[in-house]
Jmol script that loads the backbone (N, CA, C; Angstrom):
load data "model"
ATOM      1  N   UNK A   1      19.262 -19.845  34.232  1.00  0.00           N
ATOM      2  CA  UNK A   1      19.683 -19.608  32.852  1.00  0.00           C
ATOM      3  C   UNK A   1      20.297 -18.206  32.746  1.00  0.00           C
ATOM      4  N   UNK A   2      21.328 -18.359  32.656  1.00  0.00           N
ATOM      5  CA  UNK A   2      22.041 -16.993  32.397  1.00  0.00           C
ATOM      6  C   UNK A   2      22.261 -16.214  30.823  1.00  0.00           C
ATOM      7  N   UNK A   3      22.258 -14.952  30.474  1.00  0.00           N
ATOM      8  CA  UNK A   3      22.722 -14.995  29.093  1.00  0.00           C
ATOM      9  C   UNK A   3      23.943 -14.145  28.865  1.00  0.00           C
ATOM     10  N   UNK A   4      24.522 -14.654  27.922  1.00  0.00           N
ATOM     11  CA  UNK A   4      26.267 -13.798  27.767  1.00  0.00           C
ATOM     12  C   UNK A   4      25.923 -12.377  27.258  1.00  0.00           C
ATOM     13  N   UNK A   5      26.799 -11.720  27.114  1.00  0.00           N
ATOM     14  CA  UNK A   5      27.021 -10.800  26.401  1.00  0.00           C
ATOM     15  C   UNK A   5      26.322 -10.427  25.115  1.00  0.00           C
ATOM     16  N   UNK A   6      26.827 -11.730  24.522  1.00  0.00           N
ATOM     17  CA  UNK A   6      26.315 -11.371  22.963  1.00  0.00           C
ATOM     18  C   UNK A   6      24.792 -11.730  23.318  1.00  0.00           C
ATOM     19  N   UNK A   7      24.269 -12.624  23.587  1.00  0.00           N
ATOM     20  CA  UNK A   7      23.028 -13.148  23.884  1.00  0.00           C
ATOM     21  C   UNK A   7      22.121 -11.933  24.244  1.00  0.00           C
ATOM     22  N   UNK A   8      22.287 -10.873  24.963  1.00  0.00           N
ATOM     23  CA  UNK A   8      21.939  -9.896  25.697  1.00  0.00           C
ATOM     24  C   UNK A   8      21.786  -8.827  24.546  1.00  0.00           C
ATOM     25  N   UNK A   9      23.045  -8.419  24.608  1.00  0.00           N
ATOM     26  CA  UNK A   9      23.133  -8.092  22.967  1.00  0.00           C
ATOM     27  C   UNK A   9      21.868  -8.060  21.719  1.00  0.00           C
ATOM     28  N   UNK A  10      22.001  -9.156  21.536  1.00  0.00           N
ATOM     29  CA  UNK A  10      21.002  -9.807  20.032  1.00  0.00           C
ATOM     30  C   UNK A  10      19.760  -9.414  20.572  1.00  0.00           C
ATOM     31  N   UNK A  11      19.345  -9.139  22.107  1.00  0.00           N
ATOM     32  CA  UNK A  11      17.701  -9.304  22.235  1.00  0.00           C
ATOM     33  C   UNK A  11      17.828  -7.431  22.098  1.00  0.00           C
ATOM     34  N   UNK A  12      18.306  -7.158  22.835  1.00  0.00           N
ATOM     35  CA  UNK A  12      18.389  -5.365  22.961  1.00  0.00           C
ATOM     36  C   UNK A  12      18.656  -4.938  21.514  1.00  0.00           C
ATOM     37  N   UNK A  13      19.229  -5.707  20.724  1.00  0.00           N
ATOM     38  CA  UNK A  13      19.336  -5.026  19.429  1.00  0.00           C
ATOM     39  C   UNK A  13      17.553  -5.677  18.370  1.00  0.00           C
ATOM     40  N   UNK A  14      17.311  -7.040  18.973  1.00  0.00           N
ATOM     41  CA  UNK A  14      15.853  -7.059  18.016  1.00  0.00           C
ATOM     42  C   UNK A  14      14.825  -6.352  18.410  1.00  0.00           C
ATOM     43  N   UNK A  15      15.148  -5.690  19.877  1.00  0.00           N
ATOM     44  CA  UNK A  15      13.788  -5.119  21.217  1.00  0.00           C
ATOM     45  C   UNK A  15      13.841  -3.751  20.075  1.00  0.00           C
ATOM     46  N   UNK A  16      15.189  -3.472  20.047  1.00  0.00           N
ATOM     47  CA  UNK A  16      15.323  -1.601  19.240  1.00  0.00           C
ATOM     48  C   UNK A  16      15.310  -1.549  17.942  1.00  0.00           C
ATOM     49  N   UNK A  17      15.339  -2.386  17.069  1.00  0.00           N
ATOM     50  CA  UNK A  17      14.528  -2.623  15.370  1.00  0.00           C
ATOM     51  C   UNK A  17      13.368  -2.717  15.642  1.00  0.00           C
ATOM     52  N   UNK A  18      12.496  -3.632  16.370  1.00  0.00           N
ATOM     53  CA  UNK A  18      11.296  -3.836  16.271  1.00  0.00           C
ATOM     54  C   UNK A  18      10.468  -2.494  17.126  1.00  0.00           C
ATOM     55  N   UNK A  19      11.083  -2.144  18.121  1.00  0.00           N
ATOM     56  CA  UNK A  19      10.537  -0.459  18.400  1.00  0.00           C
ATOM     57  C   UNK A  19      10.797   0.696  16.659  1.00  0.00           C
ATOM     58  N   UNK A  20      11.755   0.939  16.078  1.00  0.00           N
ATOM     59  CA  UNK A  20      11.748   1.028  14.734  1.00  0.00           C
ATOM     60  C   UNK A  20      11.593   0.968  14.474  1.00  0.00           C
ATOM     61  N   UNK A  21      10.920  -0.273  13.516  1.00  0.00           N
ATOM     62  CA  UNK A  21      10.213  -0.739  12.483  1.00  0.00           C
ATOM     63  C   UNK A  21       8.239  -0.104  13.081  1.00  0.00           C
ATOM     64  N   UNK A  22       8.060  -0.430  14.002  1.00  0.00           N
ATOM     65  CA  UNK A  22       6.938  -0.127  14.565  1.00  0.00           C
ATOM     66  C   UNK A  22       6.807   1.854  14.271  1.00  0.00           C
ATOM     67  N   UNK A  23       7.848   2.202  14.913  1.00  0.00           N
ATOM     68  CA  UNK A  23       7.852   3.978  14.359  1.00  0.00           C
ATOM     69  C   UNK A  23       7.601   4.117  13.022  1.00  0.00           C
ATOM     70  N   UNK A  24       8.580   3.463  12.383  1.00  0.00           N
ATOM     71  CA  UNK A  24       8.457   3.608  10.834  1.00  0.00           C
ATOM     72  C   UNK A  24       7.079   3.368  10.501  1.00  0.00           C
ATOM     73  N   UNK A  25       6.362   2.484  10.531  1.00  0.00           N
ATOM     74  CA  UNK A  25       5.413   1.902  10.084  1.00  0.00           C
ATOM     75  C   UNK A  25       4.451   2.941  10.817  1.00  0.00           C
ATOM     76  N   UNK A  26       4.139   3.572  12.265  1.00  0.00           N
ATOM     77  CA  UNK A  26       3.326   4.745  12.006  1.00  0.00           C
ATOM     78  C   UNK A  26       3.306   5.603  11.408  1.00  0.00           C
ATOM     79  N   UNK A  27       4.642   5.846  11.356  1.00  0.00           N
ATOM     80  CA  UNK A  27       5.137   7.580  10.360  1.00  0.00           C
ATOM     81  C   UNK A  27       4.688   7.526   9.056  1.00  0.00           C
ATOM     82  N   UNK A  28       4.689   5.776   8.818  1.00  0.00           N
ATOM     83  CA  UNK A  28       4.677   5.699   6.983  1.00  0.00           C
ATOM     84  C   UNK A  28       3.035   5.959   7.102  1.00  0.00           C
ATOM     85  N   UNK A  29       2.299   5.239   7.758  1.00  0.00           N
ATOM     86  CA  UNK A  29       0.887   5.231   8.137  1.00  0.00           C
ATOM     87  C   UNK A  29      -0.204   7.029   7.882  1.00  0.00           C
ATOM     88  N   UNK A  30       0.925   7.615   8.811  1.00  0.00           N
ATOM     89  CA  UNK A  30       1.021   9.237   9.246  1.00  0.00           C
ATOM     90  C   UNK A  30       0.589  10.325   7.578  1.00  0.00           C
ATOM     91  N   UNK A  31       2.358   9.581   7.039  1.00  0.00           N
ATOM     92  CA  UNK A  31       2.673  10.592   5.992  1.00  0.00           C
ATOM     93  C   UNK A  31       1.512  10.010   4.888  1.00  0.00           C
ATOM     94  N   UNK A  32       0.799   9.004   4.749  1.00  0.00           N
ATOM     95  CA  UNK A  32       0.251   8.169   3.729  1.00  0.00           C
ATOM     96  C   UNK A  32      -1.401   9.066   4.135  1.00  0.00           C
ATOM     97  N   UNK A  33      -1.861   9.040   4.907  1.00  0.00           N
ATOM     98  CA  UNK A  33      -2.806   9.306   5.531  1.00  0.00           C
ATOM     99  C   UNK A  33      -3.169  11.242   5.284  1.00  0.00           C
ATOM    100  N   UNK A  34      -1.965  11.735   5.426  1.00  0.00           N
ATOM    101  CA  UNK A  34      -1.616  13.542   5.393  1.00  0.00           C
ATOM    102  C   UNK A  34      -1.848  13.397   3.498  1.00  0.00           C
ATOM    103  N   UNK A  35      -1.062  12.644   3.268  1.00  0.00           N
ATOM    104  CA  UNK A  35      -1.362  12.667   1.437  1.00  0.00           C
ATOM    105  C   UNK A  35      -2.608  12.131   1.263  1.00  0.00           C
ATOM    106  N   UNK A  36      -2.850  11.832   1.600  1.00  0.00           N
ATOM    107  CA  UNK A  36      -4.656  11.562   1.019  1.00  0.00           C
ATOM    108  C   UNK A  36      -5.500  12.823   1.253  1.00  0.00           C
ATOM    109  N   UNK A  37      -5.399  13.465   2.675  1.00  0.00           N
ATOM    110  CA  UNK A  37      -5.280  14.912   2.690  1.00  0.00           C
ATOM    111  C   UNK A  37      -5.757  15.709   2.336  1.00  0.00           C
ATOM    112  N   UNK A  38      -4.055  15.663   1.584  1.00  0.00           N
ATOM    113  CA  UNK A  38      -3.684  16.522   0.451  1.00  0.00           C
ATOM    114  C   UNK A  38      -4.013  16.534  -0.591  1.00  0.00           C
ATOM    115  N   UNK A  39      -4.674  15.513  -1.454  1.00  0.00           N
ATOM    116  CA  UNK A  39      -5.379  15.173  -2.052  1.00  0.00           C
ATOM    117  C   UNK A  39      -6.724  15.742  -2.539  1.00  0.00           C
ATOM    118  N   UNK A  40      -7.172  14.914  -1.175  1.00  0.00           N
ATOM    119  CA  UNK A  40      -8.423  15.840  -0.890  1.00  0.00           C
ATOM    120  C   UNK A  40      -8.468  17.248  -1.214  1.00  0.00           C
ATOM    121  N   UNK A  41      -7.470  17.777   0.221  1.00  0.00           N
ATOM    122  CA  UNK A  41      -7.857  19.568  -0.797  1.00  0.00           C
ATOM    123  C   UNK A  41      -7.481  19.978  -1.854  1.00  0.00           C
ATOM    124  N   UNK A  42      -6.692  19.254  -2.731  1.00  0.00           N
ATOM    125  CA  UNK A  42      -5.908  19.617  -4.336  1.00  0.00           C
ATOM    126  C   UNK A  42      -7.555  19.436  -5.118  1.00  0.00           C
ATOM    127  N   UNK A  43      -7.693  18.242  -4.902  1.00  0.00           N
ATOM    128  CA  UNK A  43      -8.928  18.287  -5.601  1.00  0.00           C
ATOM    129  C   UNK A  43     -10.319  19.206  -5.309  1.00  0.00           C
ATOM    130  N   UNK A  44     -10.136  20.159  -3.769  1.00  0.00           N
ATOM    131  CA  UNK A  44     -11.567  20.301  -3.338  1.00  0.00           C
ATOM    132  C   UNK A  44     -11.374  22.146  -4.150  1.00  0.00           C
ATOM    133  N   UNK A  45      -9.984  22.560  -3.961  1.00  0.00           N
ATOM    134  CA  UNK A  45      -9.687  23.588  -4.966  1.00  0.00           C
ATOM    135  C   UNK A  45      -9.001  24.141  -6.519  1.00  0.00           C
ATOM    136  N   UNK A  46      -9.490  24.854  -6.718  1.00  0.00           N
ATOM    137  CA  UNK A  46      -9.269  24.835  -8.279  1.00  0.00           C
ATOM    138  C   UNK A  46      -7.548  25.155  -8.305  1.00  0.00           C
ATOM    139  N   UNK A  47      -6.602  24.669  -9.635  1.00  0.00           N
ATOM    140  CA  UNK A  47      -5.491  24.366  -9.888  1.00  0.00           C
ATOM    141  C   UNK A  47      -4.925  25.161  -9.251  1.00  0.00           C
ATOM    142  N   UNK A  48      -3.850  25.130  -8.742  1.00  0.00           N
ATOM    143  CA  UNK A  48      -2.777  26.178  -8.446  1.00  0.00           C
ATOM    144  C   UNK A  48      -1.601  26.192  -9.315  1.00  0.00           C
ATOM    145  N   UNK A  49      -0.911  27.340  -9.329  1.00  0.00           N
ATOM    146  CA  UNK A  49       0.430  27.364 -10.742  1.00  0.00           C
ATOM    147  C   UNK A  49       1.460  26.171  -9.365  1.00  0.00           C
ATOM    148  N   UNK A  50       1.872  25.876 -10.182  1.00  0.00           N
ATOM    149  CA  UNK A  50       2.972  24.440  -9.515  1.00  0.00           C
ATOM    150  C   UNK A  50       3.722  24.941  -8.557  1.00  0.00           C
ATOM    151  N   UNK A  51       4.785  26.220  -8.886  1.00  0.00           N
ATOM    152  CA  UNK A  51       5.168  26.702  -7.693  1.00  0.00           C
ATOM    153  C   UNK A  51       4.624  26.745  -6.748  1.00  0.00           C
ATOM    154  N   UNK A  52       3.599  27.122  -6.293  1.00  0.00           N
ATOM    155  CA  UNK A  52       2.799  27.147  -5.218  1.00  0.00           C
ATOM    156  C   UNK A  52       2.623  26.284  -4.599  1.00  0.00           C
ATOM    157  N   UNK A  53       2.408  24.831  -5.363  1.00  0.00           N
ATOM    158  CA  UNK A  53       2.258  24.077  -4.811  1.00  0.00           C
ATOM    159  C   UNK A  53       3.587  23.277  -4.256  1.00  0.00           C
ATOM    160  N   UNK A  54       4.851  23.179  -4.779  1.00  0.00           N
ATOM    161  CA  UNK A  54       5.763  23.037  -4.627  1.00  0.00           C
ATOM    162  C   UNK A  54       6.359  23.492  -3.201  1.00  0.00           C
ATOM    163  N   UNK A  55       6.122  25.336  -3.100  1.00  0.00           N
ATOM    164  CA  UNK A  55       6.271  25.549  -1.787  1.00  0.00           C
ATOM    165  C   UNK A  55       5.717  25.111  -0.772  1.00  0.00           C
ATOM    166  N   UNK A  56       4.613  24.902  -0.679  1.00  0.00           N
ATOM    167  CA  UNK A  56       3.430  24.359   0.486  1.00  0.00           C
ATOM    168  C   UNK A  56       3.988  22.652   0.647  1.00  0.00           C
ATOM    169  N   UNK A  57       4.674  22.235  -0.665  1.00  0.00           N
ATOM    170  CA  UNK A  57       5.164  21.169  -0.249  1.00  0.00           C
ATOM    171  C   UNK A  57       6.429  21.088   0.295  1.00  0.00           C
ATOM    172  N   UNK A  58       7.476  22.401   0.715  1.00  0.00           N
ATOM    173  CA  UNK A  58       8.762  22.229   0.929  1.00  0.00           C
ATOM    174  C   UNK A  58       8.596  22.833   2.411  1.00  0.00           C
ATOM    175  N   UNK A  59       7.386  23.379   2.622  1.00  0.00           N
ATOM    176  CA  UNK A  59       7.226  23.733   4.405  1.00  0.00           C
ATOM    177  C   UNK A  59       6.556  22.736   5.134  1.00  0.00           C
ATOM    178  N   UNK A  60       5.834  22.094   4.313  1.00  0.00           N
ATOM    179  CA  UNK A  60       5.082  20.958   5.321  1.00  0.00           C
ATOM    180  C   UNK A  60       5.304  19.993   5.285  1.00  0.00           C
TER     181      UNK A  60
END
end "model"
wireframe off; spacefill off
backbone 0.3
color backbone group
């Protein structure tokens, strides 16, 4: 059984979405997981003025 071009093709292109989708889905896992967190310590310390918090959110 041989496969053409395109045939070859279609699998190397579902092999490299589904490696993708799999990244995505840790990263989303990752970033979901870091916000809970974050959470956590928003709540474990008393308010901060927003800027502050804003920055800590534009470095990390």
């Amino acid at each position: 059984m041989r496969n053409g071009p395109a045939e070859t093709n279609r699998l190397l292109t579902s092999r490299k979405s589904r490696r993708t989708a799999r990244l995505t889905i840790c990263w989303t896992l990752q970033r979901s997981s870091q916000a809970a967190e974050n959470l956590k310590a928003l709540n474990a310390r008393p308010i901060e003025p927003i800027s502050l918090l804003v920055e800590t959110e534009r470095s990390g």
